[in-house]
C-alpha positions in Angstrom: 4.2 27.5 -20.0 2.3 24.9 -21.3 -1.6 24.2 -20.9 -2.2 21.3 -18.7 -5.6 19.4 -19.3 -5.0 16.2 -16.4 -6.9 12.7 -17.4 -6.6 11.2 -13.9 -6.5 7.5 -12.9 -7.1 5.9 -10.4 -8.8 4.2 -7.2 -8.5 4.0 -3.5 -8.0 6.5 -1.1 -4.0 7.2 -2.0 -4.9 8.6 -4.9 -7.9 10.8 -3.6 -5.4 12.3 -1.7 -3.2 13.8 -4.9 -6.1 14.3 -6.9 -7.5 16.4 -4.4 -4.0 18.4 -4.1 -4.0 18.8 -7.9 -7.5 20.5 -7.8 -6.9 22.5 -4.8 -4.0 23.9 -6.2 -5.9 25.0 -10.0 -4.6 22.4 -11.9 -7.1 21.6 -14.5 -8.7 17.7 -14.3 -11.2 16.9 -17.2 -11.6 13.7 -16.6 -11.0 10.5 -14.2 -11.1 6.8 -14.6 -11.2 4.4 -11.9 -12.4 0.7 -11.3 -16.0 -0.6 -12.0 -18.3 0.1 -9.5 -18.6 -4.1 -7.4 -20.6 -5.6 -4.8 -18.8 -5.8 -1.4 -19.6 -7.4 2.2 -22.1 -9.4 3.3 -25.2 -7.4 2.0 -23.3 -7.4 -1.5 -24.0 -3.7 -1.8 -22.4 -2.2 -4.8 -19.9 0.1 -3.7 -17.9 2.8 -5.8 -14.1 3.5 -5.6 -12.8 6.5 -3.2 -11.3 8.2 -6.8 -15.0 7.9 -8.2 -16.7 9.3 -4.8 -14.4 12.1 -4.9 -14.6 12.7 -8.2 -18.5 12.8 -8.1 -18.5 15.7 -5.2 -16.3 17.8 -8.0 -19.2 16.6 -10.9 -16.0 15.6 -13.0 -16.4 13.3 -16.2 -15.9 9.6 -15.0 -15.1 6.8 -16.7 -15.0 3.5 -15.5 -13.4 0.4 -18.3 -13.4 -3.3 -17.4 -11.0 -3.2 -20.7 -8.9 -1.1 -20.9 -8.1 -1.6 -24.7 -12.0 -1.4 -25.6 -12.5 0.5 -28.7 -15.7 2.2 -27.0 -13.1 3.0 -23.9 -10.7 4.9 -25.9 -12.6 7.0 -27.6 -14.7 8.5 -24.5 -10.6 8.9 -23.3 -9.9 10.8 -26.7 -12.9 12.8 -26.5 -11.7 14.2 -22.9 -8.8 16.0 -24.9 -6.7 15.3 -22.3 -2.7 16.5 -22.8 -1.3 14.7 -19.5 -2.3 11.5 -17.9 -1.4 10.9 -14.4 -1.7 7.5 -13.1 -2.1 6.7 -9.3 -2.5 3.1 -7.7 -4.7 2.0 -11.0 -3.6 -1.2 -13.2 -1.1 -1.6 -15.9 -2.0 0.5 -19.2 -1.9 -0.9 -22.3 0.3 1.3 -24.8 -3.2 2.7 -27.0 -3.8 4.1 -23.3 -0.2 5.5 -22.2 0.3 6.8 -25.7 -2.6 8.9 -26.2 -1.6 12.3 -24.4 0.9 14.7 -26.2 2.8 15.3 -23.2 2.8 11.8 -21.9 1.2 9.4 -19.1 3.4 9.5 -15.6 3.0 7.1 -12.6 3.7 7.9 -9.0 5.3 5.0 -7.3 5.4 4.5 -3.1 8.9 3.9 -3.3 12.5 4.9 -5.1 12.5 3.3 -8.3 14.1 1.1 -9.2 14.0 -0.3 -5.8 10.3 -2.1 -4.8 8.5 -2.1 -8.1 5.7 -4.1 -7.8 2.2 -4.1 -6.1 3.0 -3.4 -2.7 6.1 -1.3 -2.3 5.0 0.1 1.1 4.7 -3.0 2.8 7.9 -4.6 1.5 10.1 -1.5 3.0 8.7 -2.2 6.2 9.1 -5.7 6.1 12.9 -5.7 4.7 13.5 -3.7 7.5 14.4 -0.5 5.5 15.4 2.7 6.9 14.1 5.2 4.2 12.1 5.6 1.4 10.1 7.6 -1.0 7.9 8.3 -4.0 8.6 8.6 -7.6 7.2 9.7 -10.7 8.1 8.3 -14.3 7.1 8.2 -17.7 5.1 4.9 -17.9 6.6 2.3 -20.6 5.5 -1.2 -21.6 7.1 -2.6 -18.4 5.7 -2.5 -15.0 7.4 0.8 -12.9 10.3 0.5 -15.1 10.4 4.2 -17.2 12.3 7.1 -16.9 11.6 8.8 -13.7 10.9 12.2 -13.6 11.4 13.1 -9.8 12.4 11.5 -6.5 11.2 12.3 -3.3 13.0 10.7 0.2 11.6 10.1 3.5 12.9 8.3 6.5 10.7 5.1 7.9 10.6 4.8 12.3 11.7 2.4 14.3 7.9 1.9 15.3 6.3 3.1 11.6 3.5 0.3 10.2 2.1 0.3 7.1 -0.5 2.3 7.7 1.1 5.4 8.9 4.0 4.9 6.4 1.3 4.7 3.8 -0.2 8.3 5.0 3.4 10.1 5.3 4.2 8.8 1.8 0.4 9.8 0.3 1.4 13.5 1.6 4.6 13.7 -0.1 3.5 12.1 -3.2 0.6 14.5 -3.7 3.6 17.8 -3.4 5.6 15.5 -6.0 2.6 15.0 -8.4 2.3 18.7 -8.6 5.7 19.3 -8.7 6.7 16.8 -11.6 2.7 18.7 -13.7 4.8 22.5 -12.7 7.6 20.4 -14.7 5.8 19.4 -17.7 4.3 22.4 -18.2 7.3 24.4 -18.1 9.1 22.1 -20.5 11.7 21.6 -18.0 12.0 18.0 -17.4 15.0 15.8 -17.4 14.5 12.4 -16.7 16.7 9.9 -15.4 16.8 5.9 -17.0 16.1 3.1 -14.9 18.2 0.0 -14.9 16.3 -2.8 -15.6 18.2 -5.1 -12.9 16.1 -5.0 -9.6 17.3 -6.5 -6.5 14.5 -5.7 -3.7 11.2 -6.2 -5.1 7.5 -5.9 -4.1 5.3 -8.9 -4.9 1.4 -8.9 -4.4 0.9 -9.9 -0.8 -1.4 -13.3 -0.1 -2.0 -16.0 2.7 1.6 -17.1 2.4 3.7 -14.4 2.3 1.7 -12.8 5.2 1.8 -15.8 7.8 4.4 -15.1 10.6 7.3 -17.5 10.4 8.1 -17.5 14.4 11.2 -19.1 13.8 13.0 -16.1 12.0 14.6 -13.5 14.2 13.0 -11.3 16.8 13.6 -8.1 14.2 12.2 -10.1 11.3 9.1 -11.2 12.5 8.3 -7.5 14.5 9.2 -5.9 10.7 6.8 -8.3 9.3 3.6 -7.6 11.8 4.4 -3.9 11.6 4.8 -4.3 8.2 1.3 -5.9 7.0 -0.5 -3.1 9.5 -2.9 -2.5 9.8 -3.9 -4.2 6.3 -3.5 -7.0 5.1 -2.4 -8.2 8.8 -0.4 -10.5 10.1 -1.4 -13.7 10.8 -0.6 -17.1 12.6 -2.0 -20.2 13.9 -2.9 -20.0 18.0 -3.2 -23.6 18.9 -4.6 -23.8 22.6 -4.8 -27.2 24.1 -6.4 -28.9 21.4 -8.1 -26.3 19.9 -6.4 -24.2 16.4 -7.5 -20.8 16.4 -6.4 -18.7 12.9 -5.7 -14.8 14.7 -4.3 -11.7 13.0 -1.7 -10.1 14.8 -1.7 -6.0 14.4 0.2 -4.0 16.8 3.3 -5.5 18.7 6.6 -4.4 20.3 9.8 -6.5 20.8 11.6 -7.6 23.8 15.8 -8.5 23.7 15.7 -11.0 26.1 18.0 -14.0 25.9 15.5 -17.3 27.0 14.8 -21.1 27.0 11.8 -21.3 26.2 10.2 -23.1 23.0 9.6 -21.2 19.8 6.3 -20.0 19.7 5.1 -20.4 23.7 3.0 -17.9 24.5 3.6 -16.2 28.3 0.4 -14.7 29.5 0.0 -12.4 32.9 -3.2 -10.4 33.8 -1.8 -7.3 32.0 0.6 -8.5 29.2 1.1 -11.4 26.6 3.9 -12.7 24.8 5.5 -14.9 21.9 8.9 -16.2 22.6 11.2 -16.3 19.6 14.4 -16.3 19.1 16.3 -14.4 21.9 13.6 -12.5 22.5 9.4 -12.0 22.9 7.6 -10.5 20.9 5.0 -8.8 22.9 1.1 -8.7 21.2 -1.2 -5.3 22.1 -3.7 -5.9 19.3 -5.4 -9.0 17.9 -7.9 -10.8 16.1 -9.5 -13.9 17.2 -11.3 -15.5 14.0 -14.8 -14.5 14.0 -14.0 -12.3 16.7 -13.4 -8.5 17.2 -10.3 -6.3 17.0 -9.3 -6.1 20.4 -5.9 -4.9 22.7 -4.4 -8.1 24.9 -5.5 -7.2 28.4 -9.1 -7.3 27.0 -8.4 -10.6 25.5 -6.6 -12.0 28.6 -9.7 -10.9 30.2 -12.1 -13.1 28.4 -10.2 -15.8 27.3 -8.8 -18.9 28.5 -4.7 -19.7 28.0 -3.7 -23.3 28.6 -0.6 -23.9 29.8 0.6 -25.8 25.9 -0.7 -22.4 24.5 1.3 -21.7 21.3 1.2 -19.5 18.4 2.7 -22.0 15.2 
């Protein structure tokens, strides 16, 4: 049995979650690097990653590169003595980084490799309308999620499942597989499995195009789509109301079957419920965004807000 010292990276709230399972369970972390601290909202208040706020409650040794290849960088990294370096939702590692451990540098990907490398794995199962998924972890390489995985890990994804509570399920299992694939190393009992470099379902970096609801696809498309950007980034779509054009996130939705006559994008309103007809079918809204407005469920919308009878969402 090896000695594991763990140089952890990474920044949002996914990775608190296996960082916090790898101290828990007496692995031993001597170090973490995560993004630059950076102004946010409207106050421009300089706000730290989750992975540092975390970090800073267990008074671990932080650092936190704008380049990773600095010279100054990589030899606060050496000085760590790090063995292992786990990588969780970070950036891309130059090879002076991912080379620097004895026993390696291993990712955990929200997906199984090599299906949905890329930047938003999560969202892309949803949206394609995929039926399971998982998490890996791999040796990193010089390519983006393309190294030799270590261990798989599958989960089924709901009829109903969004983003958001796909994202949870997966952060779960990923944190048991990160400990898992360390118990591995340390043992000296990995065997890792090659990659194919072919992929055929991808996961691009979401953006204003790729997230704007298309309501002439298919009734299963556009609910994967909505369910699949939520709650974040979010759906969105144009609301044009007499003459009035409204830009509204859609978040939570269902689907209607419903054969119909009606033109693409009309919206149906009663004093309870409002819906999107597309094709053979509705899709029915119970959570949106108004632009500059609130979150808010439809019957409070229908409650405050006027419908014309040209109401569309385009």
């Amino acid at each position: 049995m090896r000695d594991i010292r763990i140089v952890f990276m990474g920044t949002p709230d996914f990775a608190v979650s296996i960082l916090s399972h790898l101290i828990e369970n007496n692995y031993t972390v001597v170090g973490v690097v995560t993004a630059p601290d950076k102004p946010a909202g409207r106050g421009r208040k300089i706000n730290e990653s989750a992975v540092k706020k975390y970090a800073k409650t267990k008074n671990l040794p932080i650092l936190q590169p704008r380049n990773l290849k600095d010279i100054d960088f990589n030899k606060k990294l050496k000085a760590l003595n790090g063995n292992l370096q786990i990588v969780v939702a970070f950036r891309m590692l130059p090879k002076i980084v991912w080379q620097l451990p004895e026993l390696g540098s291993f990712n955990l990907h929200a997906s199984l490799l090599p299906d949905y490398r890329g930047a938003a794995p999560i969202h892309w199962a949803i949206i394609n309308g995929e039926k399971t998924t998982g998490v890996s972890t791999f040796f990193i390489d010089e390519k983006i999620d393309t190294g030799a995985i270590i261990l798989q890990e599958r989960t089924t994804i709901s009829e109903t499942e969004t983003v958001g509570s796909l994202h949870d399920k997966l952060m779960l299992i990923g944190a048991k597989l990160v400990a898992k694939t360390v118990r591995l190393i340390s043992e000296g009992n990995v065997k890792t499995i090659h990659q194919p470099l072919k992929e055929e379902k991808i996961a691009p970096k979401l953006h204003t195009e790729n997230t704007k609801i298309d309501w002439f696809q298919n009734l299963d498309t556009i609910y994967n789509k909505i369910r699949g950007l939520n709650p974040f980034p979010c759906a969105w779509t144009i609301l044009k109301n007499n003459n009035e054009e409204i830009s509204v996130k859609i978040y939570s939705v269902k689907k209607q079957q419903e054969e119909h006559n009606l033109p693409i994008g009309k919206i149906i309103t009663s004093k309870k419920e409002m819906k999107v007809a597309v094709n053979k079918g509705y899709i029915i809204i119970d959570e949106i965004k108004l632009s500059g407005k609130k979150k808010m469920d439809a019957k409070s919308l229908l409650n405050g807000f006027q419908f014309y009878e040209n109401a569309t969402m385009m």
